[in-house]
C-alpha positions as a printed Julia matrix, in Angstrom:
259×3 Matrix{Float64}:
   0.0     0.0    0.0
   2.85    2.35   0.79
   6.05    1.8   -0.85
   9.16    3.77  -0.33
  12.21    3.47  -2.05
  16.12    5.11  -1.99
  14.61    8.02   0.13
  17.31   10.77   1.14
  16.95   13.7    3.14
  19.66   15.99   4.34
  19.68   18.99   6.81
  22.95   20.96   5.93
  25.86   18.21   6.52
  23.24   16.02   8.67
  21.85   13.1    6.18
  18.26   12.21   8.38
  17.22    9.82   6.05
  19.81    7.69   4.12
  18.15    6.13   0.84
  15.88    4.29   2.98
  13.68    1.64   1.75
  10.73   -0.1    2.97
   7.12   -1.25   2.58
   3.65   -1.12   4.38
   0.89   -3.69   3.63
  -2.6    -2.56   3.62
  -4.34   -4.43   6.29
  -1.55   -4.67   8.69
  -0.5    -2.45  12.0
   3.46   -2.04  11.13
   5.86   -0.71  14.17
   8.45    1.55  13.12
  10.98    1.93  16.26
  15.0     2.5   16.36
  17.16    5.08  18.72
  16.39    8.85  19.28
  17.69   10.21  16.11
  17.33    7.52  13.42
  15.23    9.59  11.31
  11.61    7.77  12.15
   9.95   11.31  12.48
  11.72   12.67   9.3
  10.54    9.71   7.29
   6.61   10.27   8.52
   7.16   14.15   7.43
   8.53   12.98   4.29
   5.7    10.75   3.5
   3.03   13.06   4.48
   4.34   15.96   2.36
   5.35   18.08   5.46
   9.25   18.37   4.0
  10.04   17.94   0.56
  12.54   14.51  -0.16
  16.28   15.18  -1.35
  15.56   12.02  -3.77
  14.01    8.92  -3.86
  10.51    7.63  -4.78
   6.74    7.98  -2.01
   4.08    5.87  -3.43
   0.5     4.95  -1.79
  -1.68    2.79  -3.99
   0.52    2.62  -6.5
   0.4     6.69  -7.06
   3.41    8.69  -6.77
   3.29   11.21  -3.58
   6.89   12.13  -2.95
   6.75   15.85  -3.0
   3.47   16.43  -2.9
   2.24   19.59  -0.22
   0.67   18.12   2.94
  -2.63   18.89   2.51
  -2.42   17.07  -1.41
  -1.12   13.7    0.68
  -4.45   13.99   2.91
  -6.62   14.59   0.52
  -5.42   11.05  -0.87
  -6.75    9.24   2.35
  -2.99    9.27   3.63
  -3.54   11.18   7.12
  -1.37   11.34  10.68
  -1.16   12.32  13.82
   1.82   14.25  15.81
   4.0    13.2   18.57
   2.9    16.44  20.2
  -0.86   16.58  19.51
  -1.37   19.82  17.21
  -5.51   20.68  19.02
  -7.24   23.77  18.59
  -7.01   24.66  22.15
  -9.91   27.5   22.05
 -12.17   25.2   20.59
 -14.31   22.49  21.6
 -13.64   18.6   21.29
 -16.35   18.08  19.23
 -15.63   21.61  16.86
 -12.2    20.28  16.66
 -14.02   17.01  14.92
 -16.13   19.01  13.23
 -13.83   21.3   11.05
 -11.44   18.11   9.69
 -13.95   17.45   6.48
 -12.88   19.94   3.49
 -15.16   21.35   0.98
 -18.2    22.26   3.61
 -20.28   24.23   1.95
 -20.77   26.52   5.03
 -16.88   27.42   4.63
 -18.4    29.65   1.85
 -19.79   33.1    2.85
 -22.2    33.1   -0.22
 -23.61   29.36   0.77
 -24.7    30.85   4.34
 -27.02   33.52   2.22
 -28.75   31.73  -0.23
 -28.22   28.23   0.61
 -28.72   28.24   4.05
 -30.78   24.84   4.24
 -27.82   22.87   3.07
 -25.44   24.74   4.92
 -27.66   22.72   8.18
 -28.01   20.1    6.1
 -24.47   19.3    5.61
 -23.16   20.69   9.06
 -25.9    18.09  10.83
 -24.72   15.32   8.95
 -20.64   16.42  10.39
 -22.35   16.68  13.8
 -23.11   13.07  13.72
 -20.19   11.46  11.86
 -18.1    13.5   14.9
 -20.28   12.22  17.36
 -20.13    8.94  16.11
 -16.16    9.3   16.0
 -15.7    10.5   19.39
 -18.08    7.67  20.97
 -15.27    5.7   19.69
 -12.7     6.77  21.12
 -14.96    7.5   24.22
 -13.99   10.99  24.61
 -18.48   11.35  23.79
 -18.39   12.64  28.12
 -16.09   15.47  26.97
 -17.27   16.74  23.37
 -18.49   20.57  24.47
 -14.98   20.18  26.71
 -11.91   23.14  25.33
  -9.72   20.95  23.49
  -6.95   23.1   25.81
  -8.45   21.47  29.32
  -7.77   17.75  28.2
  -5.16   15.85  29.62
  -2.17   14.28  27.72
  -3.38   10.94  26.96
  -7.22   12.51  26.35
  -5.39   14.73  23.11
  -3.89   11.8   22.07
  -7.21   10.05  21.3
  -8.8    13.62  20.14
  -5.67   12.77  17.33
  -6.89    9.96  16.72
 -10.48   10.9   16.15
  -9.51   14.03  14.1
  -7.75   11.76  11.72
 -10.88    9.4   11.62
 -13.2    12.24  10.18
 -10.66   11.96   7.52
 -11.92    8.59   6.58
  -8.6     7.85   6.55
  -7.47    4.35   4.39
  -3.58    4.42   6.03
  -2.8     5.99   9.31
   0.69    7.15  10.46
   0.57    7.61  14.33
   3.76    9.25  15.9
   4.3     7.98  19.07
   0.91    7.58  20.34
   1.81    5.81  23.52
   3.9     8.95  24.52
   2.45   10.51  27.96
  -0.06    8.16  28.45
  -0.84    6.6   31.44
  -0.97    2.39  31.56
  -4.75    2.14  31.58
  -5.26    4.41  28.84
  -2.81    2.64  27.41
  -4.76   -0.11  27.35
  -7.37    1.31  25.77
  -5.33    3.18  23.47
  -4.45   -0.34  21.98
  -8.04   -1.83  21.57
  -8.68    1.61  19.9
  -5.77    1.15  17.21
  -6.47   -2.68  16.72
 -10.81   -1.65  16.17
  -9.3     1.31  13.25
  -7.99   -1.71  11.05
 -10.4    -4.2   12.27
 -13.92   -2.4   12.16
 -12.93    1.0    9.79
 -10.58   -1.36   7.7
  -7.81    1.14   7.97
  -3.77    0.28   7.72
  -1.94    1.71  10.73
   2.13    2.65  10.2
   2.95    3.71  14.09
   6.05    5.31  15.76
   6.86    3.98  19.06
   9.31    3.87  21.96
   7.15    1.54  23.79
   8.44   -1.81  23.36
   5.57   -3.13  25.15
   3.59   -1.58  23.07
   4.82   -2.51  20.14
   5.11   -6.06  20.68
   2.22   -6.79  21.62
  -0.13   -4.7   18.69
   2.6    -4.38  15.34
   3.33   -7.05  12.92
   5.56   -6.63  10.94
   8.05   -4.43  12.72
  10.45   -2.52  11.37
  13.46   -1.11  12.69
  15.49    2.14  11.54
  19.03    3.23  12.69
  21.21    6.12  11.45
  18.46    7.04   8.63
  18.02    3.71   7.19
  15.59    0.31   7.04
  18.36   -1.81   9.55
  15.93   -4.89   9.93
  12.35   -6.03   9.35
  10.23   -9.2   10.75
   7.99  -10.0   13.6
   8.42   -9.43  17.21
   9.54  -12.75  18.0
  12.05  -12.02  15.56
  13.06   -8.48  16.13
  13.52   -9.11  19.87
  16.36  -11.55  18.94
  17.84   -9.65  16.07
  21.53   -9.1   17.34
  21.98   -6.09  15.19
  18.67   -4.61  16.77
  20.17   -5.04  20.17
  23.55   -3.74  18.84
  21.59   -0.44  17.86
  19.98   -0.03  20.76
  23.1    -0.66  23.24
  25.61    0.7   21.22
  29.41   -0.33  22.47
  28.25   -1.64  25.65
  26.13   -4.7   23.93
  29.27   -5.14  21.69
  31.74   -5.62  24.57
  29.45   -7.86  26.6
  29.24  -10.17  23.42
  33.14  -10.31  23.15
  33.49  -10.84  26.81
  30.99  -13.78  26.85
């Protein structure tokens, strides 16, 4: 569903993403983790059309995307989340919902003149799809609730259902897990697993939560110094000596030649 291949970035002499290569299959939840620094945030900005690509070729169902502006990619049903949510603080959960669908006809100052029964029409009709989204993520309690009051793992779920009004066919979460405490994180999980499930969307996540990780991605994919360094389950990640060796570093190295 999402192919990328020889993808470079560079930031003055610092090369973020080094011709990196890899694939997402539609259906799946796939884990992208590696060390602070290994370009995992660079490569969802790249994708989504939030920084241009030095070279290399973005597709998502089997349509070129690499270069395309941000809003372009969303249009396409390619949508994500932030590792620090982005909310309009001043507004309402539910308003935030609301004003993720483009093209309302209300957005038109003309419409609200001499078409003002579609303008309802049309801004019922987001109403319900919002309050339908928010009862999933069970944030319904706090929908007239300033986006601004919410606590840390609350935003991350008001992400989540922001991207749903999308209608979203991949999402790329950034570090969803980040901030939240262990029994949202529980529900945070049932949450991702019901978007492929029961909205039949493909999930590409961030995480530094191995737990996490291991329990709701397969496959898993693992990035160090800008580049795809290994791919495969869980079962098989966890055992993957170069995975440990770019986690650890020196330390992992010298253990193995002491043993």
């Amino acid at each position: 569903m999402l192919i990328v291949r020889d993808l470079v970035k560079d930031f003055g002499g610092l090369r973020a993403v080094n011709r990196c290569c890899l694939e997402v299959k539609q259906g799946t939840i796939t884990g992208l983790i590696g060390p602070n620094g290994a370009g995992k945030t660079t490569l969802f900005n790249l994708v989504t059309g939030f920084i241009p690509p030095d070279s290399g070729v973005i597709t998502f169902k089997d349509e070129r995307i690499d270069g395309l502006p941000a809003h372009r990619v969303f249009h396409k049903k390619l949508v994500r989340t932030f590792q620090i949510p982005r909310e309009f603080k001043q507004m309402t959960v539910l308003e935030n919902c609301m004003l993720v669908p483009g093209g309302q006809t209300g957005e038109r100052l003309w419409a609200s003149w001499f078409r003002p029964g579609r303008v309802r029409r049309q801004e019922a009709e987001v109403r319900d799809k919002a309050l339908d989204v928010l009862q999933f993520v069970n944030l319904t309690d706090l929908k007239d609730e300033y986006a601004a009051n919410l606590s840390g793992g609350q935003k991350k779920l008001l992400e989540i259902a922001r991207a749903m009004m999308a209608d979203p066919e991949m999402i790329l979460l950034d570090e969803p897990g980040a901030g939240v405490n262990p029994t949202l994180m529980n529900k945070l999980v049932g949450y991702i697993e019901k978007l492929v499930t029961e909205r039949n969307a493909t999930v590409f996540l961030i995480e530094h939560d191995m737990d996490l990780v291991m329990t709701l991605c397969n496959p898993v994919i693992v990035m160090s110094n800008g580049e795809k360094l290994a791919e495969g389950t869980p079962a098989e990640i966890r055992k993957n000596e170069r995975v440990l060796e770019a986690y650890l570093g020196s330390q992992y190295a010298e253990s193995r030649v002491q043993s």
